[in-house]
C-alpha positions as CSV (number, residue, x, y, z in Angstrom):
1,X,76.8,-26.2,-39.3
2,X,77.1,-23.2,-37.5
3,X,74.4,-20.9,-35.9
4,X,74.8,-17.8,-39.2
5,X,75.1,-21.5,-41.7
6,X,71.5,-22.2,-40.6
7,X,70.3,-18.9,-40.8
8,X,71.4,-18.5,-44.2
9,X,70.0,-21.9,-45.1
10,X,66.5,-20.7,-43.4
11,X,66.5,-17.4,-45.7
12,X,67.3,-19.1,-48.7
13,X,63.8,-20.9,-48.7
14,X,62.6,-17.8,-50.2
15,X,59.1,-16.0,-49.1
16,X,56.8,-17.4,-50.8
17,X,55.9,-20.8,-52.6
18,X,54.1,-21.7,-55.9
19,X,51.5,-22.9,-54.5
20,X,49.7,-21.0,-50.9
21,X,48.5,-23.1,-48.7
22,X,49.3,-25.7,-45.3
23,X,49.6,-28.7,-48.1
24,X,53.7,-28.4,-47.1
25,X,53.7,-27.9,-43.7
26,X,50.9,-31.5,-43.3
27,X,53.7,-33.2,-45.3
28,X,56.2,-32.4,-43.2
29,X,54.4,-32.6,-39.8
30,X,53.7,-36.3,-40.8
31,X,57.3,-37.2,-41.6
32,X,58.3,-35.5,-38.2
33,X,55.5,-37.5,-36.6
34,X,53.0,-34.9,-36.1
35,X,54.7,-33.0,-33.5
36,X,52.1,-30.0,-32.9
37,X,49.3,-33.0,-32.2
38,X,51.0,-33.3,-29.0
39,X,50.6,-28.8,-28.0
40,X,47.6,-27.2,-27.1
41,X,47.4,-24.0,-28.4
42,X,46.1,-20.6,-28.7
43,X,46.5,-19.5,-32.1
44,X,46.2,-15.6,-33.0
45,X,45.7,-14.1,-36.4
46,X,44.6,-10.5,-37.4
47,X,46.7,-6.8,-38.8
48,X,47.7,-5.1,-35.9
49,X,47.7,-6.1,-31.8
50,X,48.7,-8.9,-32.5
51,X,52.2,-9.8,-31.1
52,X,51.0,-7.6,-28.0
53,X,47.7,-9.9,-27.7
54,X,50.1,-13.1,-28.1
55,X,52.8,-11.3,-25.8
56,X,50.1,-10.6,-23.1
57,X,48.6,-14.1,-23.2
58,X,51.9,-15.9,-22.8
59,X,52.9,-14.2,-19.9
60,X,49.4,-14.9,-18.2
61,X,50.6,-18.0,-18.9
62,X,53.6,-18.3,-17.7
63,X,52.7,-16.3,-14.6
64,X,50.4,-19.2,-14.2
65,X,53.1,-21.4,-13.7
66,X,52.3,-22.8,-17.6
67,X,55.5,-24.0,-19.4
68,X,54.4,-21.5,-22.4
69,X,56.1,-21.4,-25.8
70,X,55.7,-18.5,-27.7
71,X,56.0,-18.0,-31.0
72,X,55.9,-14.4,-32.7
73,X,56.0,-13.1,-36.4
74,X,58.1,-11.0,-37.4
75,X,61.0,-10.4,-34.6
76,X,62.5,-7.3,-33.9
77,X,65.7,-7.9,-31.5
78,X,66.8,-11.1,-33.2
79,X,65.8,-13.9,-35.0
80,X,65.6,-16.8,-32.0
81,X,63.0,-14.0,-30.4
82,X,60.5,-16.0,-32.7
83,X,61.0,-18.8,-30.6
84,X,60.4,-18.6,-26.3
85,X,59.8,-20.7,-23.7
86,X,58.7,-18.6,-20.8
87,X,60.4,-15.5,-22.1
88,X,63.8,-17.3,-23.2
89,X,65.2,-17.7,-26.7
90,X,66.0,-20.9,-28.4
91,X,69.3,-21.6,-28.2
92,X,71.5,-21.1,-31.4
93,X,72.9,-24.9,-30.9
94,X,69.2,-25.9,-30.6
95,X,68.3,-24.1,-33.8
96,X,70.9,-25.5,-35.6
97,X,70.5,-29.2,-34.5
98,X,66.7,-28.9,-35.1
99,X,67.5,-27.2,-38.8
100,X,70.4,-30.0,-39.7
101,X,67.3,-32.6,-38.3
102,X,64.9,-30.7,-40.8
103,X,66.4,-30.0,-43.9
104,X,66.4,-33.4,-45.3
105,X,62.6,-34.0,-45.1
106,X,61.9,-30.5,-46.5
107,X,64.0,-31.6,-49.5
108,X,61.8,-35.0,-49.8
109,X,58.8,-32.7,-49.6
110,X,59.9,-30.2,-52.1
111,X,61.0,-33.0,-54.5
112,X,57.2,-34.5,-54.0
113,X,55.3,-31.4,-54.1
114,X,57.4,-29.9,-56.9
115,X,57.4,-26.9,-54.5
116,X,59.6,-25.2,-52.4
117,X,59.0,-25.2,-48.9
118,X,59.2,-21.6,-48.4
119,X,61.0,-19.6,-45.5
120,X,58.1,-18.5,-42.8
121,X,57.2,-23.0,-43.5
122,X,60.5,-23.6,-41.9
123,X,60.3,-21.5,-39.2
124,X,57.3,-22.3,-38.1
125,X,58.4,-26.2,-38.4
126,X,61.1,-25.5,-36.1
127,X,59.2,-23.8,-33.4
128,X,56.4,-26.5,-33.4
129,X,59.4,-29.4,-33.5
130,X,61.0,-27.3,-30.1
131,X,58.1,-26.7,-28.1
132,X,56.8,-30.4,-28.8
133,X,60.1,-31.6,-27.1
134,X,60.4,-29.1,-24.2
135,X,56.6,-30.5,-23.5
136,X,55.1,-27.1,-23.2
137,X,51.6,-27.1,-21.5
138,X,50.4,-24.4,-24.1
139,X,52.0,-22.9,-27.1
140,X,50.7,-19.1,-28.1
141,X,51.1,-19.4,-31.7
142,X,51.0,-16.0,-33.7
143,X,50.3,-16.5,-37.0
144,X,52.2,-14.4,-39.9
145,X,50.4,-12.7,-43.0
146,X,47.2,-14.5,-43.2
147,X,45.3,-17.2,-41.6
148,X,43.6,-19.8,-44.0
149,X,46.7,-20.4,-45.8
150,X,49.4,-19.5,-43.2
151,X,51.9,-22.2,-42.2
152,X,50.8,-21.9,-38.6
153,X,47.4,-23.2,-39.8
154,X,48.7,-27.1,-39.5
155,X,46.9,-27.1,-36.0
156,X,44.1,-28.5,-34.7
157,X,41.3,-26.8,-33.2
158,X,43.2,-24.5,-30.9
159,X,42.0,-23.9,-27.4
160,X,41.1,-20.5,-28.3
161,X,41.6,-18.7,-31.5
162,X,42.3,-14.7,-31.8
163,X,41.5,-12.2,-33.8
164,X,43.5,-8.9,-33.3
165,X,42.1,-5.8,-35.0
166,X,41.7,-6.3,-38.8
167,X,43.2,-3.4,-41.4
168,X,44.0,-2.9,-45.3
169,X,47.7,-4.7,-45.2
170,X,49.4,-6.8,-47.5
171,X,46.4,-6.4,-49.9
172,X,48.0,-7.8,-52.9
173,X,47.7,-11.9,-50.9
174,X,44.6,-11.0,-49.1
175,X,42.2,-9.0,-50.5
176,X,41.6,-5.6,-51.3
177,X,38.5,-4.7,-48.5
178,X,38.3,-5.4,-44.7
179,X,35.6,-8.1,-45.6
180,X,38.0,-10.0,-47.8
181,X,41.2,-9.4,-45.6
182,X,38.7,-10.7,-42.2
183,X,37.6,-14.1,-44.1
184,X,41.4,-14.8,-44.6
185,X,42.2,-13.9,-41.2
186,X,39.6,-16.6,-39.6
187,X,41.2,-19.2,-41.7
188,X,42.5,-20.7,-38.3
189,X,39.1,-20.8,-36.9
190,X,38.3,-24.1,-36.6
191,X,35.3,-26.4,-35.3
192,X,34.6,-26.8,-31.7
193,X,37.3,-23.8,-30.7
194,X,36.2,-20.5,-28.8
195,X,37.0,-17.5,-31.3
196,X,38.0,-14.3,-29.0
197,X,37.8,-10.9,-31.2
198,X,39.1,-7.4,-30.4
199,X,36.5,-5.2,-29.3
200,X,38.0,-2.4,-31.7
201,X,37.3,-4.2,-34.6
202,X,35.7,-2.2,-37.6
203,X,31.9,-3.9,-38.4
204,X,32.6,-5.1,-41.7
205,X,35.0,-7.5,-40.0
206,X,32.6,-8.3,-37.2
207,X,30.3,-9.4,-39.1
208,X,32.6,-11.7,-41.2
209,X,33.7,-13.3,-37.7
210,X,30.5,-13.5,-36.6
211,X,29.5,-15.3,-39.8
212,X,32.5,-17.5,-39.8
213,X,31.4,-18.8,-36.1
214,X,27.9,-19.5,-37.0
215,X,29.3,-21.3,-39.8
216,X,31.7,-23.5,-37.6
217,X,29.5,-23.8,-34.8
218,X,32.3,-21.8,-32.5
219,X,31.6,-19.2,-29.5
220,X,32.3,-15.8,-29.9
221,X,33.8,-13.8,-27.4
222,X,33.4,-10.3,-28.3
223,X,33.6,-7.3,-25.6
224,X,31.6,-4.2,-25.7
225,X,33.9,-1.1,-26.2
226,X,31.3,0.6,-23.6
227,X,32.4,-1.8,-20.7
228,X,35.9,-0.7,-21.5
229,X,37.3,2.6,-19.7
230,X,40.9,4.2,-19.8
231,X,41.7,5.4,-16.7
232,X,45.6,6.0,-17.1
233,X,47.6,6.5,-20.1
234,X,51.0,7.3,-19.5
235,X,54.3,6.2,-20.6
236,X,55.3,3.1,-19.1
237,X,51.7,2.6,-17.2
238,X,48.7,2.4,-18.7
239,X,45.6,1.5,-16.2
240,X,41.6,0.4,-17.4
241,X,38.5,-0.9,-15.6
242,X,36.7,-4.1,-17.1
243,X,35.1,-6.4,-16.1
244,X,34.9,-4.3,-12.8
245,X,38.0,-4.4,-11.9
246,X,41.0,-2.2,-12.5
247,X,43.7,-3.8,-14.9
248,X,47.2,-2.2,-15.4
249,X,49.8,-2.7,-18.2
250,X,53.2,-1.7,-18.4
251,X,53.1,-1.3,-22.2
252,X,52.2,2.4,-23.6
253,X,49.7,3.8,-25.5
254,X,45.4,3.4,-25.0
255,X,45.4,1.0,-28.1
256,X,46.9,-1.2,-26.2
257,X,43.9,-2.0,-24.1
258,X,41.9,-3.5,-26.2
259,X,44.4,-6.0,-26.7
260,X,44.3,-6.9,-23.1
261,X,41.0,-7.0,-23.2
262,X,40.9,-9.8,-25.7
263,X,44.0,-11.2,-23.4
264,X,42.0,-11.5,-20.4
265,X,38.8,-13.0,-22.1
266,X,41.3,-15.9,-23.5
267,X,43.1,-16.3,-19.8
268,X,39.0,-16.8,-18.9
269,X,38.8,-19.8,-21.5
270,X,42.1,-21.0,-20.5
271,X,41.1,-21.3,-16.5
272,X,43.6,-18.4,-15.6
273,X,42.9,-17.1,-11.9
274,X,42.9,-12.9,-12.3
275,X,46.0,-12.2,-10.4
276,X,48.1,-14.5,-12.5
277,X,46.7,-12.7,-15.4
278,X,47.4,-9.4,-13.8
279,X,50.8,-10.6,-13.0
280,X,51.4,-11.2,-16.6
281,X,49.4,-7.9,-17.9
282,X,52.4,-6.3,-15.7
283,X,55.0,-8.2,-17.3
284,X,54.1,-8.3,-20.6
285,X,57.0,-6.8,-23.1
286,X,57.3,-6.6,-26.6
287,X,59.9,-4.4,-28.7
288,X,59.5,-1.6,-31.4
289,X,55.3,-0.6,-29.6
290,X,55.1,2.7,-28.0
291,X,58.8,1.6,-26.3
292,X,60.8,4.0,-24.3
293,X,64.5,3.7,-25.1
294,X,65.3,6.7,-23.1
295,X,63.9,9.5,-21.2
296,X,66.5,12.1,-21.6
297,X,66.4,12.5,-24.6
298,X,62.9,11.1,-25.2
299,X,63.4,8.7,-27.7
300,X,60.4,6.4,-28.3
301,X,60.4,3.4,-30.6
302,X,57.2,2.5,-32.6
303,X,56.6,-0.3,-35.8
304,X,53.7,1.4,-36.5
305,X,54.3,0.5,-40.4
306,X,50.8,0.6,-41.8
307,X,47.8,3.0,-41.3
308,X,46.4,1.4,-38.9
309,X,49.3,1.4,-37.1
310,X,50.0,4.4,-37.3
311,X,46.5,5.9,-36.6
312,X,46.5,4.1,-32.9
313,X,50.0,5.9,-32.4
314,X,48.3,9.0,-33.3
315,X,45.6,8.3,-30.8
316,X,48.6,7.8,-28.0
317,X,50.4,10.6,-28.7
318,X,47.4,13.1,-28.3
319,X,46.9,11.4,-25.1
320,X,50.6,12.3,-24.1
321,X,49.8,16.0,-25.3
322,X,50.4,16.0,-28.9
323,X,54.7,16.5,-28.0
324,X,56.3,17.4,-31.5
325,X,59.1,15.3,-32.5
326,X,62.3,14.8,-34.8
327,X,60.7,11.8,-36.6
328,X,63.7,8.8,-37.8
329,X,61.4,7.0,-40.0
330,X,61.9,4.2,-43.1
331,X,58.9,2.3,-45.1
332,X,58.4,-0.2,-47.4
333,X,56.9,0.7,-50.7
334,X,53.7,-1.4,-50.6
335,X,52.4,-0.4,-46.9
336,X,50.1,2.5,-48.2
337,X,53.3,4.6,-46.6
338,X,51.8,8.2,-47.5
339,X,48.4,7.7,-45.7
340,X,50.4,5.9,-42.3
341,X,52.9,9.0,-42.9
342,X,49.9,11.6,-43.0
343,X,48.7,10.4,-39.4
344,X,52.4,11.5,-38.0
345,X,52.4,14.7,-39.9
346,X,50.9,16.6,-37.0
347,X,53.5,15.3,-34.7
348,X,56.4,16.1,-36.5
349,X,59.2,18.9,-36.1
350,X,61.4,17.8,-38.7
351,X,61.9,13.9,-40.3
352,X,65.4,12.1,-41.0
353,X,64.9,9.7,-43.3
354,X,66.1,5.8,-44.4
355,X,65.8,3.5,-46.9
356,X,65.4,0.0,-45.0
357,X,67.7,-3.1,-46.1
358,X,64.5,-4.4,-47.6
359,X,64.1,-4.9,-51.6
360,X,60.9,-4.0,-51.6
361,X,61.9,-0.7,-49.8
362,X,61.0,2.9,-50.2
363,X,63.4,5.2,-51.2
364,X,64.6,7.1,-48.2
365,X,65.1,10.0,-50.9
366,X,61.9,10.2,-51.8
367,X,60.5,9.9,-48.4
368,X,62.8,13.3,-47.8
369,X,61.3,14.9,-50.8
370,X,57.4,14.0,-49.7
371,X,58.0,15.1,-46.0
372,X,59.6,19.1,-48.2
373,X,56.8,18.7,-50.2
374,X,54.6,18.6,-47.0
375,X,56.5,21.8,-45.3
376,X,58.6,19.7,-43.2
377,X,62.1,20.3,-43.0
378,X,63.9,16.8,-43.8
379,X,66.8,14.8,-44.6
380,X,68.0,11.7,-46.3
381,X,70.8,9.6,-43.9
382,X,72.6,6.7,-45.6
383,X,72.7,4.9,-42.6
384,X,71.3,4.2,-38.9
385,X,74.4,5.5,-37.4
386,X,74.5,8.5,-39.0
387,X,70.7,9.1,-38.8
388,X,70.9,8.5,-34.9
389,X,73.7,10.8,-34.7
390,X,71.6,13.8,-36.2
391,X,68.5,13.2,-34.4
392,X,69.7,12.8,-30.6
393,X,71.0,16.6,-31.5
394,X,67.1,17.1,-30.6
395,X,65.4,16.6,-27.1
396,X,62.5,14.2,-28.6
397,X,62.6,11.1,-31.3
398,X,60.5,9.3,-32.7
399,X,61.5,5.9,-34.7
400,X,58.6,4.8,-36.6
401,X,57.8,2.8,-39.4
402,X,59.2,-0.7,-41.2
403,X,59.8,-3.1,-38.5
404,X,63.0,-4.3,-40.2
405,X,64.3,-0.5,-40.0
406,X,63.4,-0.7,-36.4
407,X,65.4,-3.7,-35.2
408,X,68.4,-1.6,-36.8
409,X,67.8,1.6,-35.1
410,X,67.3,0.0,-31.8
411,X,70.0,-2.2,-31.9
412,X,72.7,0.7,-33.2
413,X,70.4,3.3,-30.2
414,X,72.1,0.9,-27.8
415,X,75.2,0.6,-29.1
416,X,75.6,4.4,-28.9
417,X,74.2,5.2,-26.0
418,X,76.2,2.1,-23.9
C-alpha cells in the first residue's frame, strides 16, 4: 500500500455514519486493546479558537519538555498535519502501516454494527493508535464538529477539557441556537475533569457550561474579560497583561488572546511553570489565522469561514487601521456565507472569487454576482492560479473563507512566489 492508497482508503469511509455516536470508535478501541487508556489528555471542543487553543497548549507542552501529540481538525497544509508529536508530522510509512493494521477491524466492526465506520472515526483511530506507541506524556486532542457524539469522545476523563468560543455552525447536526450547539459541545465533559471556558463566550453558552459542571461535579475555570488587557496588536506580535503579568504571542489578531488565556489557565491545571508557557505562547503556529504570507505585497491568509469567524477578523483588522483589501475569497454553501461575507464588506476594494473543490460548495459565480450586487467590483476565477495571478496585481490581499479553499491558495501562494 502506498502513502496516496491509504489516503484514498481513509476518504472513502465517507463523512458521516448511520448512526452518531462513539458506539464505533469503543468497538474498535477494544479490539486494538484500548490504546487511548494508556494517554492523558486535554481534550478541546467548541466553534472557533479552537486549533489555536489546542496549538497554544501543545507547545506549552512541549516547551515543557512533554513528549506532546497533537491532534488537530481539519488541516490546512496537509493531511499528516492532523497528527504531531512535538511539532512533527506522522510519517507517510507510519500512516500507512498503522491504516493496513486498521482496516481489518473496522471491517469486523462495520459487519457487527451494520454501520460504516466513517472517515473523521478512522482518523482519529490512527492518531490515538500513534501517540499510544510513541508513549506521549500528554496528547492535546481537538475534537471535530461536535462533542457528545464526536469520535474523539472515546476518552476518559481528560485532564482538562476546553471549551473554545461557542457560535451558530454546522446547525443542521447540532442545533439551531447557541444553547443547543453549547450542550453538544460539553459532550466531552466528563466527571472528575477541570472544564476550562473561553472568557469571550456569549452567556447563553456560559450558562449551559456552567450547568453541565454542576451537573458532573467538574471545576470551572472561567476568566473575567475585565482582568484581560490588550496591550499590542500588531502583525506578527500581539502582547496582553493577565494574571499580572505581560504575555506575548506571535500569532495576529486581539481574538487571539482569549485563547491564550484559556491556554494558560490549562498549562496552570497541567503543573506548567510560566516561562515554559511563555516559551510556547511564543512558538505557537497555526496556518490559514490572521497568517502573513508576505509583506510586500501584504498578503494575509485567514479561515475565517463562518460569522464568527469572520466577525473576530473584523475586530483585527480595525485594530490594524481598517487597510482596504483585494479580497480572494471561496465558501461553502451552508456556513451562513452572506452574514460572514457582510463583516468583510467594509474592508474590501474589490473580491476575486472561487468555487472551492468541495460538493457542498458555493458557486464562485454567484459569490461574484452578490459582491456587484453589493457595489463591489468582482470577478469569478476558475482556478487558484489564475485567481493569485490577478490579485498580487494589487499591493494588499486578503484570502478568506472555506478552509479547504485556503490550503489551495496557500500552497499555489508558495509555489508562485518560490
Amino acid at each position: 500500500m502506498t502513502y496516496e492508497q491509504a489516503l484514498d482508503l481513509i476518504h472513502s469511509q465517507g463523512r458521516l455514519s448511520k448512526k452518531a455516536g462513539v458506539h464505533r470508535m469503543k468497538k474498535l478501541m477494544e479490539l486494538l486493546g484500548n490504546p487511548h487508556k494508556r494517554l492523558e489528555f486535554v481534550h478541546v471542543a467548541g466553534t472557533n479558537g479552537k486549533g489555536s487553543t489546542t496549538a497554544m497548549i501543545a507547545a506549552a507542552c512541549a516547551a515543557a519538555g512533554k513528549k506532546t501529540g497533537k491532534f488537530i481538525s481539519p488541516f490546512v497544509i496537509e493531511f499528516r498535519e492532523r497528527f504531531q508529536i512535538n511539532d512533527e508530522y506522522i510519517s507517510k510509512q507510519v500512516l500507512v502501516d498503522i491504516v493496513k493494521e486498521v482496516m481489518p477491524l473496522v471491517r469486523a466492526v462495520e459487519e457487527e454494527l451494520d454501520d460504516r465506520v466513517n472517515e473523521f472515526e478512522l482518523t482519529t483511530t490512527i492518531g490515538l493508535v500513534w501517540f499510544a506507541r510513541e508513549c506521549c506524556d500528554v496528547v492535546v486532542l481537538e475534537a471535530g464538529i461536535g462533542g457528545r457524539t464526536d469520535a474523539t469522545n472515546v476518552i476518559d476523563a481528560p485532564k482538562a477539557a476546553v471549551i473554545s468560543t461557542i457560535g451558530l455552525d454546522h446547525t443542521a447536526l447540532l442545533g439551531e441556537t447557541i444553547g443547543e450547539i453549547t450542550l453538544e459541545k460539553c459532550g466531552i465533559i466528563k466527571n472528575g475533569c477541570v472544564v476550562v471556558s473561553n472568557p469571550s463566550q456569549p452567556p447563553e453558552a456560559v450558562q449551559v457550561i456552567k450547568e453541565q459542571c454542576t451537573q458532573k461535579g467538574c471545576k470551572l475555570v472561567l476568566a473575567n474579560e475585565a482582568d484581560v488587557s490588550l496591550v499590542q496588536s500588531q502583525l506578527g506580535k500581539t502582547r496582553f497583561v493577565y494574571g499580572e503579568r505581560e504575555w506575548e504571542l506571535s500569532l495576529s489578531g486581539s481574538y487571539q488572546v482569549f485563547n491564550a488565556v484559556a491556554a494558560i489557565e490549562v498549562c496552570k491545571v497541567l503543573g506548567l511553570e510560566d516561562e515554559a508557557v511563555q516559551t510556547g505562547l511564543r512558538k505557537a503556529f497555526i496556518p490559514a489565522r490572521l497568517e502573513v504570507l508576505s509583506q510586500m505585497p501584504l498578503v494575509l491568509l485567514d479561515g475565517a469561514h463562518n460569522p464568527a469567524g469572520a466577525k473576530a477578523l473584523s475586530k483585527a483588522l480595525k485594530q490594524l487601521g481598517s487597510p482596504k483589501f483585494t479580497a480572494v475569497t471561496g465558501m461553502l454553501r451552508e456556513k451562513d456565507w452572506q452574514e460572514t461575507e457582510e463583516y468583510m464588506l467594509e474592508f474590501i476594494n474589490d473580491a476575486i472569487t472561487l468555487t472551492p473543490n468541495n460538493p457542498r460548495a458555493l458557486s464562485g459565480m454567484e459569490l461574484a454576482e452578490w459582491f456587484s450586487q453589493k457595489g463591489i467590483c468582482a470577478v469569478y476565477a476558475e482556478n487558484c492560479e489564475q485567481a493569485l495571478k490577478k490579485a498580487l496585481q494589487s499591493d494588499r490581499v486578503l484570502i478568506f473563507g472555506s478552509l479547504y479553499l485556503a490550503a489551495e491558495l496557500r500552497e499555489e501562494f508558495l509555489k508562485q512566489t518560490k
